[in-house]
C-alpha positions as a Markdown table, in Angstrom:
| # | Residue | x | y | z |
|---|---|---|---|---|
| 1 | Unk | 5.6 | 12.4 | -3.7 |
| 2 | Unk | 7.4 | 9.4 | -3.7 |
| 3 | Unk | 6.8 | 8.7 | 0.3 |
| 4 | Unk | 3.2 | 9.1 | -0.6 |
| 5 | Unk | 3.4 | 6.6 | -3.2 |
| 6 | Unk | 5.2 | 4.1 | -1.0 |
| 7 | Unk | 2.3 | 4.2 | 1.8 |
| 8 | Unk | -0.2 | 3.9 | -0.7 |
| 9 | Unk | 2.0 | 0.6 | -1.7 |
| 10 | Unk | 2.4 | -0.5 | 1.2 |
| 11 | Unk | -1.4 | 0.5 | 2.0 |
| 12 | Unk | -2.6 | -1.7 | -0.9 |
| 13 | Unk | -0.2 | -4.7 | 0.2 |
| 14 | Unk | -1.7 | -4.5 | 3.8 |
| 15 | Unk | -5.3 | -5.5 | 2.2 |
| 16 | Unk | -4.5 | -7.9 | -0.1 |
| 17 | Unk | -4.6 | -11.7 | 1.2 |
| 18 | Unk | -1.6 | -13.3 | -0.1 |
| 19 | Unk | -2.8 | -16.9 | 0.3 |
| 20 | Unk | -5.7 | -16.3 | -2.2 |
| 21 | Unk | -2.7 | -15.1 | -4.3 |
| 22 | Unk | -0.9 | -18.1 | -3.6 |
| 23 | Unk | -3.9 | -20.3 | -4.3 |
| 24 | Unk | -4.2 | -19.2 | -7.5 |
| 25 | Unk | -0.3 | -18.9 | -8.5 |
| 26 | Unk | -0.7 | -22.5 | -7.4 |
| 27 | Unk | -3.6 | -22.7 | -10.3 |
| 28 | Unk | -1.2 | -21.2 | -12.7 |
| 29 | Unk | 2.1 | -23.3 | -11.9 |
| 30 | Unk | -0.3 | -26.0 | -12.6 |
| 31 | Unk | -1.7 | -24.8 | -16.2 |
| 32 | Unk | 2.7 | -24.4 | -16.9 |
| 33 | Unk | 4.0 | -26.9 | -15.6 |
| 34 | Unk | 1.3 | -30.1 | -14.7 |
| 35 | Unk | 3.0 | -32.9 | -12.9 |
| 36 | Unk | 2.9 | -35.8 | -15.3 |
| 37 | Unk | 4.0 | -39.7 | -15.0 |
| 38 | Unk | 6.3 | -40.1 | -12.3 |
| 39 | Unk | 6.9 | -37.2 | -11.2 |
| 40 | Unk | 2.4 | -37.3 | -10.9 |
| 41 | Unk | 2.5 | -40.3 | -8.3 |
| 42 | Unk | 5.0 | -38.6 | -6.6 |
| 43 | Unk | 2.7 | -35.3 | -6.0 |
| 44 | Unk | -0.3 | -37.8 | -5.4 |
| 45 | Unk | 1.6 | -40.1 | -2.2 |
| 46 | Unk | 2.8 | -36.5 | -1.3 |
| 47 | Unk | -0.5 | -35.0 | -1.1 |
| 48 | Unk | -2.0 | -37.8 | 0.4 |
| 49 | Unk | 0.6 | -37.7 | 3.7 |
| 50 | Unk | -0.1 | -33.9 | 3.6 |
| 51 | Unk | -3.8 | -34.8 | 4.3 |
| 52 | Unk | -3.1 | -36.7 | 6.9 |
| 53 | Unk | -0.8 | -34.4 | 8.7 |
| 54 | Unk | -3.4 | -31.7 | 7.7 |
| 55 | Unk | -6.6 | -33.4 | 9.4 |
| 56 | Unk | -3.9 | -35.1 | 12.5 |
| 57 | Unk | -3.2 | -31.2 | 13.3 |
| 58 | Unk | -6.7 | -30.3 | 13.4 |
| 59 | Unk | -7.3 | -33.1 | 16.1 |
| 60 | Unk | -4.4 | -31.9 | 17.9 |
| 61 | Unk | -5.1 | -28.0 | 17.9 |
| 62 | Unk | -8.8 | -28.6 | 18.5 |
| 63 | Unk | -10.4 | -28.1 | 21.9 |
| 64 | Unk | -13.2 | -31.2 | 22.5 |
| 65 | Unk | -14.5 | -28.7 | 25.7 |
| 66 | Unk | -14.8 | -25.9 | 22.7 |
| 67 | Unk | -16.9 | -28.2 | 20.5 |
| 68 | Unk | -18.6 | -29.7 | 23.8 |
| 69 | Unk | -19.5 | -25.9 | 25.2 |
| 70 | Unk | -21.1 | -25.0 | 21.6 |
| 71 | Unk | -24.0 | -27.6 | 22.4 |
| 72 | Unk | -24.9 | -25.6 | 25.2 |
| 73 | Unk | -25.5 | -22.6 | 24.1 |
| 74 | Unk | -28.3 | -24.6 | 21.6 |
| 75 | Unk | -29.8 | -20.7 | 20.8 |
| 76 | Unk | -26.8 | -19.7 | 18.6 |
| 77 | Unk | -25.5 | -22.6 | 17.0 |
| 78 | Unk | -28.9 | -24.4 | 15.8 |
| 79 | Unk | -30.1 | -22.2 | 13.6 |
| 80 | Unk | -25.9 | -22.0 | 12.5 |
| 81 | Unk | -26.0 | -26.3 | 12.4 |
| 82 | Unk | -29.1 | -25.7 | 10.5 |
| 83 | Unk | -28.3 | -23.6 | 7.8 |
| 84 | Unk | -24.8 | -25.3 | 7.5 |
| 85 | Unk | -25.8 | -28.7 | 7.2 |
| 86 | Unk | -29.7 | -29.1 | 6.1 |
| 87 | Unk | -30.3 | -25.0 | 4.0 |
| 88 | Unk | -27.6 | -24.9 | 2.6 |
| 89 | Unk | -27.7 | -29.0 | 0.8 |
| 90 | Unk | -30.8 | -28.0 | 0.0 |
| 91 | Unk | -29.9 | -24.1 | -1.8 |
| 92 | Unk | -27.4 | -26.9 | -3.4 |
| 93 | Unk | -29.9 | -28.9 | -4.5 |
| 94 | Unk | -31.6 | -25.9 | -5.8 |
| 95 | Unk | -28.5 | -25.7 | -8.6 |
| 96 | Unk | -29.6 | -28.8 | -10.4 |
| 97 | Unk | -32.8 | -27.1 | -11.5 |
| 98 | Unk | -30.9 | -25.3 | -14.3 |
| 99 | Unk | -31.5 | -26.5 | -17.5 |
| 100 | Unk | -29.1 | -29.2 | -19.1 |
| 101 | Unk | -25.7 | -28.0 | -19.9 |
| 102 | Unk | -26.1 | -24.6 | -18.7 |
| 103 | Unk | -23.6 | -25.2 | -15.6 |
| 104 | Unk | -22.9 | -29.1 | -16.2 |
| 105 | Unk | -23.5 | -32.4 | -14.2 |
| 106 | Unk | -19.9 | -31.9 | -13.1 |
| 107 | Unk | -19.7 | -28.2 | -11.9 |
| 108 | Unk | -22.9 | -28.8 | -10.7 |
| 109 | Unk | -21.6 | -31.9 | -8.0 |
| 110 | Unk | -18.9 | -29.3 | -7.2 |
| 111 | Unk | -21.9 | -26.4 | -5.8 |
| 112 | Unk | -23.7 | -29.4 | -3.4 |
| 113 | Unk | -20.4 | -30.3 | -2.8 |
| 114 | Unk | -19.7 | -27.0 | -1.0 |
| 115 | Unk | -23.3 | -27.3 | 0.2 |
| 116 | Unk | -22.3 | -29.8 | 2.4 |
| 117 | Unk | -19.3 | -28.6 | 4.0 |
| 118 | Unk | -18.8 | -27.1 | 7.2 |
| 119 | Unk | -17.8 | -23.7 | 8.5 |
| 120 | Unk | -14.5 | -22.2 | 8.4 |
| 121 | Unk | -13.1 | -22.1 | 12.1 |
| 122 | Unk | -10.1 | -19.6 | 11.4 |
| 123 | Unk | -12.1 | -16.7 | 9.2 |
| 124 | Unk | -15.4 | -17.1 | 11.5 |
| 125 | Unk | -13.4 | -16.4 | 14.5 |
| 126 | Unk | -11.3 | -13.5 | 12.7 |
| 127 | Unk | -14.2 | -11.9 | 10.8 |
| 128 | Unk | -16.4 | -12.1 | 14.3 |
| 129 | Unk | -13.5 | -10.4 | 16.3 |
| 130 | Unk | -13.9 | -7.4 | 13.2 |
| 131 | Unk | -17.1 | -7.1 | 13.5 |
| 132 | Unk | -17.1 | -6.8 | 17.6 |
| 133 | Unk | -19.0 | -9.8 | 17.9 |
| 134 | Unk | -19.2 | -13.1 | 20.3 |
| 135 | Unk | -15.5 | -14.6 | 19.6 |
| 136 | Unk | -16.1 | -16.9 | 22.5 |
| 137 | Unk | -19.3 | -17.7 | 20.5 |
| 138 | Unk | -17.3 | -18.4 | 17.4 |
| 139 | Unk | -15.1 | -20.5 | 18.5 |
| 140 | Unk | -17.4 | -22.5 | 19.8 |
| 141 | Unk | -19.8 | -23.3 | 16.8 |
| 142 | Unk | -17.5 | -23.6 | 14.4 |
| 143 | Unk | -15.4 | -26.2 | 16.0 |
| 144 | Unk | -18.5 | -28.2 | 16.4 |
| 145 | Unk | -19.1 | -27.8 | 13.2 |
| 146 | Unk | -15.9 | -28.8 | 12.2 |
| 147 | Unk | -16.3 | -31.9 | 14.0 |
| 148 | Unk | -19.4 | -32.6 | 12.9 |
| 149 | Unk | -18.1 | -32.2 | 9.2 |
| 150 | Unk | -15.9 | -34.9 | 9.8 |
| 151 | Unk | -18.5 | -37.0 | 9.7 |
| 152 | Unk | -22.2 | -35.4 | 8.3 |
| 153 | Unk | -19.8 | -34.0 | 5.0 |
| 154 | Unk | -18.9 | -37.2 | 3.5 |
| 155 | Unk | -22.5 | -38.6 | 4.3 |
| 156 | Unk | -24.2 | -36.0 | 2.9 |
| 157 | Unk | -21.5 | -35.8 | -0.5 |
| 158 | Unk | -22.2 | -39.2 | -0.9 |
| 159 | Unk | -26.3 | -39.1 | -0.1 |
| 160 | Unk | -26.7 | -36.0 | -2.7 |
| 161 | Unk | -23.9 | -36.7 | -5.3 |
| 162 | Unk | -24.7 | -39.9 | -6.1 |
| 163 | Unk | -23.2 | -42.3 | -8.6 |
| 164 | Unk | -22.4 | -39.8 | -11.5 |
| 165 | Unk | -25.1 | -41.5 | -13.3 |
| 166 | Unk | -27.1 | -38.3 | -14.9 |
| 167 | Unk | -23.1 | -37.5 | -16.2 |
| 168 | Unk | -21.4 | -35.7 | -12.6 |
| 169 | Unk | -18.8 | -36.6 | -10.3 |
| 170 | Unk | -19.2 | -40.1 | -9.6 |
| 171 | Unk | -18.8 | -41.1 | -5.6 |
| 172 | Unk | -20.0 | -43.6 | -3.6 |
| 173 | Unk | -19.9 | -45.6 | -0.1 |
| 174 | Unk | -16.6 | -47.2 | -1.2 |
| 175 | Unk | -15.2 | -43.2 | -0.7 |
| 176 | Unk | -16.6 | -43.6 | 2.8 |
| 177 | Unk | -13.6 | -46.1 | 4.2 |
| 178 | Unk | -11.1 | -43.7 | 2.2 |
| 179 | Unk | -12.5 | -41.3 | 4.2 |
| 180 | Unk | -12.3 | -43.3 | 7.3 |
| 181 | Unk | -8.4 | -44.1 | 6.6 |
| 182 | Unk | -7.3 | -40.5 | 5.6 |
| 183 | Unk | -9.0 | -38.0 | 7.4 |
| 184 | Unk | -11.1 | -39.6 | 10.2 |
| 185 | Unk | -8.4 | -41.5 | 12.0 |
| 186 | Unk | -5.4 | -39.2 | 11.9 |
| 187 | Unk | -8.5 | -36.8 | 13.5 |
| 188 | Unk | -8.9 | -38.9 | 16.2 |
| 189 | Unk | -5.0 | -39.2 | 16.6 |
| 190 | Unk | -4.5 | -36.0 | 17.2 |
| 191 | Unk | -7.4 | -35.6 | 19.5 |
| 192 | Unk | -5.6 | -38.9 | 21.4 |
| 193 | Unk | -2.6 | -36.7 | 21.7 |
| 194 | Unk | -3.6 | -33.5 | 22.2 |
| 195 | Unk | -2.6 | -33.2 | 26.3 |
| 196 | Unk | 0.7 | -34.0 | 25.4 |
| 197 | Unk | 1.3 | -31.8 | 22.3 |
| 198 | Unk | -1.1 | -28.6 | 22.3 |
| 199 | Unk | 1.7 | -26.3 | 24.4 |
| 200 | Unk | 4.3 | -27.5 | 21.5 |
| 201 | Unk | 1.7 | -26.8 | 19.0 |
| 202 | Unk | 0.9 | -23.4 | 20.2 |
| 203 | Unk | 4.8 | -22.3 | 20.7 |
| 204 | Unk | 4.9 | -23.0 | 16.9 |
| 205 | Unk | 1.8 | -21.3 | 15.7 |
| 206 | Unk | 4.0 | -19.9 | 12.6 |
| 207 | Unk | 5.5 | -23.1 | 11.9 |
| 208 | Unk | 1.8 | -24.9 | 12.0 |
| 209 | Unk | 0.9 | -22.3 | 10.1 |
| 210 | Unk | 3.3 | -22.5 | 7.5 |
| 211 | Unk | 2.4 | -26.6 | 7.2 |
| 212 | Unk | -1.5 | -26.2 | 6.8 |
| 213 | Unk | -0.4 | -23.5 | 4.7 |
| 214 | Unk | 1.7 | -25.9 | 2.6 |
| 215 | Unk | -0.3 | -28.6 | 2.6 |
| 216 | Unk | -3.4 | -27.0 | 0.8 |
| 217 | Unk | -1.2 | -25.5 | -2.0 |
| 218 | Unk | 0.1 | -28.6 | -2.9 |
| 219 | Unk | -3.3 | -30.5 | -2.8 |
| 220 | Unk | -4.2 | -27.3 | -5.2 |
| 221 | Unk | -1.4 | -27.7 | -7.6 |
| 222 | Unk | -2.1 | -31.8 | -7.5 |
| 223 | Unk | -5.8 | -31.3 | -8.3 |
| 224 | Unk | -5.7 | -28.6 | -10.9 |
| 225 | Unk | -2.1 | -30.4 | -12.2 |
| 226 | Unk | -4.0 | -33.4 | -12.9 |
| 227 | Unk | -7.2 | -30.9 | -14.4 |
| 228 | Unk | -4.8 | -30.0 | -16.8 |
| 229 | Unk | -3.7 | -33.4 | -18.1 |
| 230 | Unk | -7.7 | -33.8 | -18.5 |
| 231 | Unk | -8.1 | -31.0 | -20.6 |
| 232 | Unk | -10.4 | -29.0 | -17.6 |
| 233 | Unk | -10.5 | -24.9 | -19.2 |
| 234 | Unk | -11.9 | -27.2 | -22.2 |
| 235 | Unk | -14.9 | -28.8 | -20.3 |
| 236 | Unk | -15.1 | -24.8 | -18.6 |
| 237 | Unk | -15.8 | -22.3 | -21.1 |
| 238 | Unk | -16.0 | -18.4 | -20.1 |
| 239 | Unk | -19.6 | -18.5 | -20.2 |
| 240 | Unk | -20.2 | -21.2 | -17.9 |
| 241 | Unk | -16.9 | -19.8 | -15.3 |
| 242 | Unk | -19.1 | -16.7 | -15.0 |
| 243 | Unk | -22.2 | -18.7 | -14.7 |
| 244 | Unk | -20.9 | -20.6 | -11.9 |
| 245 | Unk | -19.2 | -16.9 | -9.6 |
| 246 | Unk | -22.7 | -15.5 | -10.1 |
| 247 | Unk | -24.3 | -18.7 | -8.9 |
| 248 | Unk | -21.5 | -18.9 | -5.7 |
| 249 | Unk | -22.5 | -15.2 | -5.2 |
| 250 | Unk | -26.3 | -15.6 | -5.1 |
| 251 | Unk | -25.5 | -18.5 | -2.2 |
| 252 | Unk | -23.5 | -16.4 | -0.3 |
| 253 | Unk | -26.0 | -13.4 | -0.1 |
| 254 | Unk | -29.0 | -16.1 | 0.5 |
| 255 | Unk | -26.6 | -17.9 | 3.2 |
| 256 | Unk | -26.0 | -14.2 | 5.1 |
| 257 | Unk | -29.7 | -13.1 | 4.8 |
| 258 | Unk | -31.0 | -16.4 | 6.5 |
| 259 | Unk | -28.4 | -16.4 | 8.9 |
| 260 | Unk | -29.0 | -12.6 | 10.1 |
| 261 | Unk | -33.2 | -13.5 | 9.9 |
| 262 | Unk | -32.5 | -17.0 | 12.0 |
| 263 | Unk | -30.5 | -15.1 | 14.1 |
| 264 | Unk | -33.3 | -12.0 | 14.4 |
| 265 | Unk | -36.0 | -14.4 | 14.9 |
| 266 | Unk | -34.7 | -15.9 | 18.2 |
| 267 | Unk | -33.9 | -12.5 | 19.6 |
| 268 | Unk | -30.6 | -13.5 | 20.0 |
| 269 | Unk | -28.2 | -10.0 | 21.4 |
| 270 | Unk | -25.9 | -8.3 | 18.8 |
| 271 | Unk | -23.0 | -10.1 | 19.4 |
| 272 | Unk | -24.8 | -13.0 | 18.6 |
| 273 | Unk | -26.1 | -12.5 | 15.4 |
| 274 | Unk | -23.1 | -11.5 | 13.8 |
| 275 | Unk | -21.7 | -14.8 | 15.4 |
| 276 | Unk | -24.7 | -16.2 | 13.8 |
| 277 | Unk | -23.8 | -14.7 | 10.2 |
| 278 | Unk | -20.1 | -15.5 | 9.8 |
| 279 | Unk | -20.5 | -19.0 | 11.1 |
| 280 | Unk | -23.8 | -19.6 | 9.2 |
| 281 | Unk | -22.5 | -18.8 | 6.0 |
| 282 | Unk | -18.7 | -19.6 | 5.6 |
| 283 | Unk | -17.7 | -22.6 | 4.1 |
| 284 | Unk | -14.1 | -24.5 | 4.8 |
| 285 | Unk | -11.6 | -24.6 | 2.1 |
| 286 | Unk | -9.2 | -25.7 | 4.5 |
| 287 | Unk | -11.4 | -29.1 | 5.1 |
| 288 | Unk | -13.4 | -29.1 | 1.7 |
| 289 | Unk | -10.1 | -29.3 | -0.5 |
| 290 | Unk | -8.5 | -32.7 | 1.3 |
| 291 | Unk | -11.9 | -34.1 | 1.4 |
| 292 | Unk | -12.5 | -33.3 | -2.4 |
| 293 | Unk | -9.2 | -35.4 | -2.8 |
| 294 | Unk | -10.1 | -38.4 | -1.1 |
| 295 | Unk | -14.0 | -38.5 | -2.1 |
| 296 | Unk | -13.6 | -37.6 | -6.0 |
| 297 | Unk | -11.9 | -39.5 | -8.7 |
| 298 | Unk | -8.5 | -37.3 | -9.4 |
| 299 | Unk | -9.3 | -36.3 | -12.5 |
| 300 | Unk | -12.4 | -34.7 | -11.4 |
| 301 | Unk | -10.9 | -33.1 | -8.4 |
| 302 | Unk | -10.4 | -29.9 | -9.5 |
| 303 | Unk | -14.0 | -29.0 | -11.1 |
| 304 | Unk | -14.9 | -30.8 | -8.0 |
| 305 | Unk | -13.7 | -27.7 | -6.3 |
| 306 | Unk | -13.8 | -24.8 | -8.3 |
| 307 | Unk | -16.9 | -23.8 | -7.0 |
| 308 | Unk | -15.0 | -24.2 | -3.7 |
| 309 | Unk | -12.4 | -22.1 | -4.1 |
| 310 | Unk | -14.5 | -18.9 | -6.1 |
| 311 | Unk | -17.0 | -19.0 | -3.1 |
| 312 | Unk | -14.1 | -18.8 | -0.6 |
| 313 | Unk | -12.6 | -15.7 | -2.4 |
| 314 | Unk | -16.0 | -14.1 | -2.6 |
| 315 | Unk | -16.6 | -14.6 | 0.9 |
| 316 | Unk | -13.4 | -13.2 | 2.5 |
| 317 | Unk | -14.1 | -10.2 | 0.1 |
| 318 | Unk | -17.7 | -9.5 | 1.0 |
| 319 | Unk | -16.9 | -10.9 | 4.8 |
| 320 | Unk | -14.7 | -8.4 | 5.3 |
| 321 | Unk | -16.4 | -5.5 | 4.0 |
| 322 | Unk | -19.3 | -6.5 | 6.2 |
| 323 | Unk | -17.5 | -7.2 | 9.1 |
| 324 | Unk | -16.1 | -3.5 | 8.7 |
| 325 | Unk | -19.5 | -2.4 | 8.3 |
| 326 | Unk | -20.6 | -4.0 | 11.3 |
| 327 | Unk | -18.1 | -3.0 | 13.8 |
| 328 | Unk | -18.8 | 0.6 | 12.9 |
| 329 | Unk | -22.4 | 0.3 | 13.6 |
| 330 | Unk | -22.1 | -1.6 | 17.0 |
| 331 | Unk | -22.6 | 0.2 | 19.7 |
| 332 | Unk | -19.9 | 1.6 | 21.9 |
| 333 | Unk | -18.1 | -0.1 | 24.7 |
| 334 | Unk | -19.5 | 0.8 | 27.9 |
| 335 | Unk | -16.8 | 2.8 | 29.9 |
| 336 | Unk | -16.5 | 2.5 | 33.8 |
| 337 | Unk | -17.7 | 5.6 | 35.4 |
| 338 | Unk | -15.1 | 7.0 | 37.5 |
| 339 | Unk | -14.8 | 7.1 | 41.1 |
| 340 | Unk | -16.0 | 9.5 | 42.9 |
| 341 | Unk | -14.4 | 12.4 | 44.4 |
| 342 | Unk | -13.6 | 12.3 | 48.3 |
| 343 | Unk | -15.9 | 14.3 | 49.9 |
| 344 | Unk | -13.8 | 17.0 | 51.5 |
| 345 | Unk | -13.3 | 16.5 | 55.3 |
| 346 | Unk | -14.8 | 19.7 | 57.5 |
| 347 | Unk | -12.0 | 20.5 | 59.7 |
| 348 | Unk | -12.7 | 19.3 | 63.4 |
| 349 | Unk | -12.3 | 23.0 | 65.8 |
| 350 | Unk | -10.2 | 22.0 | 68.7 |
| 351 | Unk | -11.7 | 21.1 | 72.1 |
| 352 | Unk | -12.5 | 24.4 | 73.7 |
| 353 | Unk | -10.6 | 24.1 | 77.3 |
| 354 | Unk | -12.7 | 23.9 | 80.2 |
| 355 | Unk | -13.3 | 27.6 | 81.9 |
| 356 | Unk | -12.1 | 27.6 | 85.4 |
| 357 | Unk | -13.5 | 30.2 | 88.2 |
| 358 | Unk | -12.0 | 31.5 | 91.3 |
| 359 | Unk | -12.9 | 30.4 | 94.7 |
């Protein structure tokens, strides 16, 4: 009895992913103990170096012939540019159609704020390698879109958001330099250095790891730190928290069922499609949460990205389950047909010696 209850432990630890734990024990260290006047600059310089080392790692680890190969194969990761950066702004857009104070100008600049941002490289390529799909294909599209997010997310934030003036999340051009300074050029640094650095990178993986790892936690416990000195679970009452997962939960179904019928519709193969879906309709915490910090005032940071960070839980729990589903209905692995047998030899008789006759 006991062993049994220690596998079933150990069972249940195996499926539970400890950085969403740590995300939200980040949360709560925040609600008990916020980071107030010195010791609050301190976090913010902090965080900010920890952005830049974030985004200069991404340069460095990411492959420009992996982003250039994804415009090749234009089939796949259209339809997954599409839906990333031009469906899913407008299902964003779709949010401010609720009636006033239902969800609130600032929870409501948090969902087009996730509308905007690109895919998740790391859980595409893990949830497409579950679900026996094109990892090669993954790869590929969501380091373009990565990229691309660089760029198109702080446009489009900027372009939909708007000044704050109906009550929201006020951002503007100004954000754009910020940008520029934080995230774009340690980017491109990286991606300067990367010949000379990937091989020590990729020695390290745990170590890397570890640092991105790091890095978002404390830009979580700075945002939601700084929430608390604003008095955010007042501004987020019960009713509106659960308005806002059921909201996150209606995107991601639409974002999976549009990817999957994209995908159908240009008859693209299996392994495809479910490339198609994961890419399609993940979003990036690990780029959305430094961005949030440079293009939001900090005391709106964390509604900013609550929206974030309940759609990126929902998604590696319904991810998963589908990428389960899926890799028991694909179809079996062809196997090699083996050789065939040697045909057995018919044993040669020996020459019959020539008959000789008397004379």
């Amino acid at each position: 009895m006991p062993q049994m209850l220690t596998g079933t432990v150990r069972g249940l630890a195996r499926r539970v992913d400890w950085y969403i734990v740590a995300l939200f024990g980040a949360i709560g260290i925040a609600a008990l103990v916020p980071a107030e006047g010195t010791a609050a600059e301190t976090v913010s310089w902090l965080t900010k170096l920890a952005i830049g080392l974030l985004f200069f790692l991404y340069g460095a680890r990411l492959s420009p012939q992996a982003a250039l190969d994804g415009v090749r194969h234009w089939r796949l990761h259209l339809p997954v540019l599409a839906l990333t950066f031009a469906v899913f702004p407008l299902l964003g857009l779709a949010a401010r159609l609720l009636p006033d104070g239902l969800l609130g100008a600032e929870l409501t600049a948090g969902v087009l704020f996730l509308a905007v941002l690109p895919s998740t490289v790391q859980s595409s390529i893990a949830l497409t390698s579950l679900a026996r799909g094109n990892v090669a294909a993954a790869l590929c599209s969501a380091s373009f879109s990565t990229v691309l997010g660089v760029v198109l997310t702080p446009v489009l934030a900027v372009a939909l958001i708007g000044g704050g003036a109906d009550g929201g999340i006020p951002i503007g051009l100004g954000q754009l330099g910020d940008i520029a300074v934080q995230l774009l050029l340690p980017f491109l640094a990286g991606q300067a250095v990367r010949r000379w650095i990937s091989g020590w990178l990729g020695r390290h993986r745990k170590v890397i790891g570890l640092c991105d790892r790091g890095s978002i936690l404390l830009v979580v416990y700075a945002a939601f730190s700084r929430g608390m000195t604003t008095g955010i679970w007042q501004r987020v009452s019960p009713g509106r928290l659960i308005l806002l997962g059921v909201l996150v939960a209606v995107l991601l179904g639409v974002a999976l069922l549009l990817a999957d019928r994209s995908a159908r519709a240009l008859r693209l193969p299996r392994e495809d499609r479910v490339t198609a879906v994961f890419c399609g309709a993940t979003k990036s915490l690990a780029s959305g949460l430094p961005m949030a910090s440079v293009l939001f005032p900090a005391d709106e940071v964390a509604m900013a990205v609550l929206p974030l960070m309940l759609y990126h839980t929902l998604q590696l729990v319904v991810c998963a389950a589908l990428a389960r589903r899926l890799s028991r209905s694909a179809p079996p692995a062809p196997t090699s047909a083996p050789p065939p047998a040697p045909a057995a030899s018919t044993p040669v008789p020996p020459p019959t010696p020539p008959r000789t006759g008397r004379r």
